[in-house]
N, C-alpha and C positions, 0 to 999 in steps of 0.2 A: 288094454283094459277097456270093456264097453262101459258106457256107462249108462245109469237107471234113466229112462227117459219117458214123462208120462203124459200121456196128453188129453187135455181137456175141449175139445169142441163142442159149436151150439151157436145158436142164432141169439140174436140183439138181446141183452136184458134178463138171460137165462141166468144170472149169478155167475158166470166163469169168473170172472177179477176178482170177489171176494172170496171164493172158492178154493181157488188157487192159492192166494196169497197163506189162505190160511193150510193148504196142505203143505205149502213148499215152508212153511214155519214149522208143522211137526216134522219134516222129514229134514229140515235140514240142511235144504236145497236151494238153488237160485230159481227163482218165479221169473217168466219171460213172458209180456205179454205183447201177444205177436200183433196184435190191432193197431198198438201203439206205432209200429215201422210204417202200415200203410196210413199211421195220420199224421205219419213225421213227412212221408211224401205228399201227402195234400197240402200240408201246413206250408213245404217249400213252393210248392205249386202255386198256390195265391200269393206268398211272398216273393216269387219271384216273377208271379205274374204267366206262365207259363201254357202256350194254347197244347195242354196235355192230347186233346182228340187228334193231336198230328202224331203221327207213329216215330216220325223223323225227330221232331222236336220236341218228344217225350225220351225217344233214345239220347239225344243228347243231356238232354234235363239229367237223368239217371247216371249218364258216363261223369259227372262232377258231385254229384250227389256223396256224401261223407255223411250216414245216420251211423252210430253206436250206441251201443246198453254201455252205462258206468255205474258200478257199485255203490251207491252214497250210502251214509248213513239210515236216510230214509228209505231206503229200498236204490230199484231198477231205478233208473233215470235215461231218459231219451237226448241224446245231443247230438246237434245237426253243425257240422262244421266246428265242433267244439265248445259251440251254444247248448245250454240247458232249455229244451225247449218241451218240457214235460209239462206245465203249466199251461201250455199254450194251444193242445190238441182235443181238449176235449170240446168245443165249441160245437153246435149242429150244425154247422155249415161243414165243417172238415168233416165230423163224423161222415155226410151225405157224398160227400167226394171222395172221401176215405175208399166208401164201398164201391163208387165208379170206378174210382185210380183201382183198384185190387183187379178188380175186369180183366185188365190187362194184362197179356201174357208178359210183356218187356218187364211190365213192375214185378212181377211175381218171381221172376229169373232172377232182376237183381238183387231180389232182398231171398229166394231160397239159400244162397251159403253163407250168408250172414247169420239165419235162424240156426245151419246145419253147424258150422263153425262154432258157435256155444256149444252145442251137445257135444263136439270131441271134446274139446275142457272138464264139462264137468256134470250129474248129477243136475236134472233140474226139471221142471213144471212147465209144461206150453201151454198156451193158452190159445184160442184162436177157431177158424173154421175150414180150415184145411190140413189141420196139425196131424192128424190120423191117417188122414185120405191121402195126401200128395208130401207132405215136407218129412214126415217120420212115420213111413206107412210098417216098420218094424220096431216103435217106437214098445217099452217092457209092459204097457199096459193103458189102455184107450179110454176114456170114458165119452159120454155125451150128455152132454146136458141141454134140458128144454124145461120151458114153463108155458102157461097158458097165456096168450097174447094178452089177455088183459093186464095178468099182475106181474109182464115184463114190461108193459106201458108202465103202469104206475110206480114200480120203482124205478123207471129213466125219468118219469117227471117228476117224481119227488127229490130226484139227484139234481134237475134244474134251480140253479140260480136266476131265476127269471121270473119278477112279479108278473110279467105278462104272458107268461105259461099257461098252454092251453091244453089238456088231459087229451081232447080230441085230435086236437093236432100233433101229441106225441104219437099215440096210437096207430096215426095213421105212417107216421115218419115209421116206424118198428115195422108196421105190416112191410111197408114198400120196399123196408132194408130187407125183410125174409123174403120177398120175391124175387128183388136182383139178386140176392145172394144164393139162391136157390138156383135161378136158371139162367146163370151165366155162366158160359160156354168154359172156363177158365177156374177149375177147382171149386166148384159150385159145393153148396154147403149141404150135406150129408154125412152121416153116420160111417164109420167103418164099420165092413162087415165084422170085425170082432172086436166094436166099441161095448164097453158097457152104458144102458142106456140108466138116464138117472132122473127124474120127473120130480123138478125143484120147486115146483108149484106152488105146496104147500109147507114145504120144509126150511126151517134156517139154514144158514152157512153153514154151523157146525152141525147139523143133525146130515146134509149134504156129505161133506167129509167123512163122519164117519160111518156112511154107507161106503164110500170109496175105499176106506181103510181096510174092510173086508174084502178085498180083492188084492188088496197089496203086502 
């Protein structure tokens, strides 16, 4: 039996995480948010200290590597070695390495049958910026979401817990994230050719969704 597999791409701050969360609650489904695996590797990365820009000593880094999704009551949960380390990825420093580490063709390999491995299980929501293009490119229905660089900045700074948050300096961190992600050589952040496009701009979560709904 195949099962429904839908996926969500789009660059920094477009809504996917809330988006998702809330389709995969009307349908029913497990929400997989694929960002979360490459900030579970950066997260290891700095905790273990690790000169990732060595091809060698990044393959090893990977061949010990133990990331898993666990069911909690609260949703998805990321655990690295059987540590709950959900809590602990969303920092600007890991997001900024998140997107370097992704770069990478070794990281990308070791966590593709990880992402594919859930979809034989069961029914569920990707999230991500290759989810369409490279990990489920026959995935039952594509979308793409984007917003306007500004009101993606301001809702990642208003998500900061940081009095000394700087609107200008989110902004800029967002832009930089869509250029690396854009032109790096290794799954670069684009559209399927038969993503539905979805312009969140101006839209809530739920008015998002149920644009989606009418496609599904």
């Amino acid at each position: 039996m195949r099962h429904r597999i839908i996926t969500i791409d789009g660059p920094a701050g477009a809504g996917k995480t809330t988006v998702s969360k809330l389709l995969a609650q009307d349908l029913g489904c497990v929400r997989v948010d694929t960002g979360a695996l490459y900030r579970g590797v950066a997260y290891e990365i700095i905790q273990q200290n690790i000169t990732w820009e060595n091809d060698a000593a990044l393959k090893r880094f990977l061949s010990t590597l133990d990331l898993r999704f666990g069911l909690e009551k609260d949703g998805l949960r990321l655990f690295s070695s059987g540590k709950d380390i959900t809590p602990r990825i969303r920092t600007p420093q890991i997001t900024m390495l998140a997107s370097a580490a992704s770069a990478k063709s070794a990281v990308r390999s070791a966590l593709l049958e990880l992402q594919r491995g859930i979809a034989r299980q069961q029914d569920a929501v990707f999230e991500g910026r290759d989810m369409g293009t490279v990990v489920f490119p026959d995935a039952t229905v594509k979308f793409y979401l984007f917003a306007d660089l500004s009101v993606r900045a301001r809702r990642r700074y208003d998500e900061i817990q940081d009095e000394k948050k700087e609107f200008s300096c989110v902004k800029e961190q967002i832009q930089k994230r869509d250029t690396d992600d854009t032109l790096r050589a290794q799954a670069p952040l684009k559209p399927a050719p038969d993503a539905i496009h979805i312009d969140a701009s101006y839209l809530t979560p739920r008015q998002v969704v149920e644009k989606m709904h009418a496609y599904l």
